[in-house]
C-alpha positions as a LaTeX table, in Angstrom:
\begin{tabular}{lrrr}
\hline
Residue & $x$ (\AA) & $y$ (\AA) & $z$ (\AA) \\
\hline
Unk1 & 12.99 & 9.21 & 47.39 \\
Unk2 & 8.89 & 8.28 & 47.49 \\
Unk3 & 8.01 & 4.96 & 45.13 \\
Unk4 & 6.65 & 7.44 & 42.57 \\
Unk5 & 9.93 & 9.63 & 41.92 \\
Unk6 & 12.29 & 6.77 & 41.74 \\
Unk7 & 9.73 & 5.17 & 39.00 \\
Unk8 & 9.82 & 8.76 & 37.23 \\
Unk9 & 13.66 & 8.85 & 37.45 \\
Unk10 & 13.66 & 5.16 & 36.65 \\
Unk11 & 11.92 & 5.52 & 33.47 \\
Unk12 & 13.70 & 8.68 & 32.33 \\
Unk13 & 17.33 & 6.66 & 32.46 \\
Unk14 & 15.59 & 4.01 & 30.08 \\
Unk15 & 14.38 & 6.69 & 28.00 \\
Unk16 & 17.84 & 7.81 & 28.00 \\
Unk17 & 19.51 & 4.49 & 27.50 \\
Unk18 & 16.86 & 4.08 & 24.56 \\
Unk19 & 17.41 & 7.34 & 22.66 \\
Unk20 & 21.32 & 6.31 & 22.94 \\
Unk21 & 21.04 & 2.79 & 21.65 \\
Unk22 & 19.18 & 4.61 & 18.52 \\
Unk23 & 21.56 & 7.22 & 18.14 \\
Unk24 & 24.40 & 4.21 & 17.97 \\
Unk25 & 23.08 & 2.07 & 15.06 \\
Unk26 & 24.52 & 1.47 & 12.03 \\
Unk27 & 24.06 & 3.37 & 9.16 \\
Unk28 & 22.46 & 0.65 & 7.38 \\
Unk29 & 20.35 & 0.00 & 10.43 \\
Unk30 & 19.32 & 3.48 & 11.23 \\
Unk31 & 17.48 & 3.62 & 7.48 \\
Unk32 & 15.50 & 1.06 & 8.04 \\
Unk33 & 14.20 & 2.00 & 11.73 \\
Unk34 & 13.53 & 5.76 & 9.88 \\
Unk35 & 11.77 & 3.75 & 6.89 \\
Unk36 & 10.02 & 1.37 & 9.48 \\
Unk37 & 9.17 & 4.52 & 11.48 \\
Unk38 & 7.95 & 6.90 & 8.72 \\
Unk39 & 5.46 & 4.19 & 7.94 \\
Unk40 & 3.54 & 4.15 & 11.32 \\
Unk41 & 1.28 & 2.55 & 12.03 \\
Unk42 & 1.64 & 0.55 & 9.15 \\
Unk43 & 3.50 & $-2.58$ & 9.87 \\
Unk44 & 6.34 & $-3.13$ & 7.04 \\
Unk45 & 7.80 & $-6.31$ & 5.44 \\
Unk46 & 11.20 & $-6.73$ & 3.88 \\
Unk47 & 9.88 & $-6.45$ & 0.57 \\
Unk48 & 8.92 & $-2.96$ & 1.23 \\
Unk49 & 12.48 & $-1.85$ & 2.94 \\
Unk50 & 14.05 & $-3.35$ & $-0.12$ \\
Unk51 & 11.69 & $-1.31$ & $-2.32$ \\
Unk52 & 12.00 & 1.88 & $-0.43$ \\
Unk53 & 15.87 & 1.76 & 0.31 \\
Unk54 & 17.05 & 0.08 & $-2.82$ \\
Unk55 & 18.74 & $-2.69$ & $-1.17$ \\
Unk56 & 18.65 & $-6.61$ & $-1.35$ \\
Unk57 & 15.93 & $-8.69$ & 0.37 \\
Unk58 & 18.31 & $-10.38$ & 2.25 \\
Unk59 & 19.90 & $-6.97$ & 3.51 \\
Unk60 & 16.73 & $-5.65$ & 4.74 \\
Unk61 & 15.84 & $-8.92$ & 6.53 \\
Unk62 & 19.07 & $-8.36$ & 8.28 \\
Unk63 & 18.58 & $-4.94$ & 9.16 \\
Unk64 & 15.10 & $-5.96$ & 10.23 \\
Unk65 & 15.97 & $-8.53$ & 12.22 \\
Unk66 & 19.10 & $-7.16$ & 14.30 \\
Unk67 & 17.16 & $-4.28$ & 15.02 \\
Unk68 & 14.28 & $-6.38$ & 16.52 \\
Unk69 & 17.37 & $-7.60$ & 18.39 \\
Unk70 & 18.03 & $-4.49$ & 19.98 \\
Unk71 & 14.01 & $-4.04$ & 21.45 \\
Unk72 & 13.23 & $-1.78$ & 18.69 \\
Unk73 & 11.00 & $-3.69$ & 16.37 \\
Unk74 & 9.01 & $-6.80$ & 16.87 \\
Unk75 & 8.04 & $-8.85$ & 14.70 \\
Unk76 & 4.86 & $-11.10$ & 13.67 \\
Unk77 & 4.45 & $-14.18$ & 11.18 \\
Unk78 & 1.64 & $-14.42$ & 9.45 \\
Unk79 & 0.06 & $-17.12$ & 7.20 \\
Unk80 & $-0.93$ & $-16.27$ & 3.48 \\
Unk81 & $-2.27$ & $-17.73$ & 0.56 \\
Unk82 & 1.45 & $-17.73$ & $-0.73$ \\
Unk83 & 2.99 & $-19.03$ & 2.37 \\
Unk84 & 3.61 & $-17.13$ & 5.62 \\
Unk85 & 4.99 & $-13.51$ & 5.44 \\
Unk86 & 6.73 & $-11.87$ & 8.67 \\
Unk87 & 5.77 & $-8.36$ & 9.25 \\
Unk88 & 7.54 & $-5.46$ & 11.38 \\
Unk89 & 6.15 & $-2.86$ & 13.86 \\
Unk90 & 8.20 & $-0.12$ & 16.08 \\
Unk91 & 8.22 & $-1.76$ & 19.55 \\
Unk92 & 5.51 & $-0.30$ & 21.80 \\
Unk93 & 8.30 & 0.26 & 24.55 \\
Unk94 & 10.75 & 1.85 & 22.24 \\
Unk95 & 11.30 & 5.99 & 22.76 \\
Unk96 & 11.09 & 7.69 & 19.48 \\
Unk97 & 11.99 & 11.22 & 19.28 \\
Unk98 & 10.55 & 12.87 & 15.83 \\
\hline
\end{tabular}
């Protein structure tokens, strides 16, 4: 193989291995990375997946959090006049497929 095809076939088995590790999540999980994802480019706090999905604060922090875990999310804090306030984006490297 030339440099360039094994870096095309390299990147098509992460794509692959990506679109597999979204296809596993948990139910719970896979709301909030449709919620986080419907709201691009918008980042997204866990006030607002607790809002939209009708679930605790503490549940969507969770949810939040495990997926940024798993590569999908990342996360930024950010200093307010109430106190600091993490927000949520879709990882730039992760594969969606709409």
């Amino acid at each position: 193989l030339v440099g360039s095809e094994m870096c095309i076939r390299d990147s098509t088995q992460e794509n692959q291995k990506e679109k597999e590790k979204i296809a596993r999540l948990q139910d719970s999980q896979a709301e909030v990375f449709e919620e986080v994802k419907d709201r691009r480019p918008q980042e997204v706090t866990s006030g607002d997946i607790k809002n939209a999905l009708k679930i605790g604060d503490r549940s969507a922090l969770r949810s939040l959090r495990a997926l940024e875990r798993k590569g999908l999310l990342i996360s930024e804090t950010r200093r307010t006049d109430k106190g600091r306030c993490v927000v949520f984006k879709i990882s730039p490297t992760t594969v969606l497929t709409d």
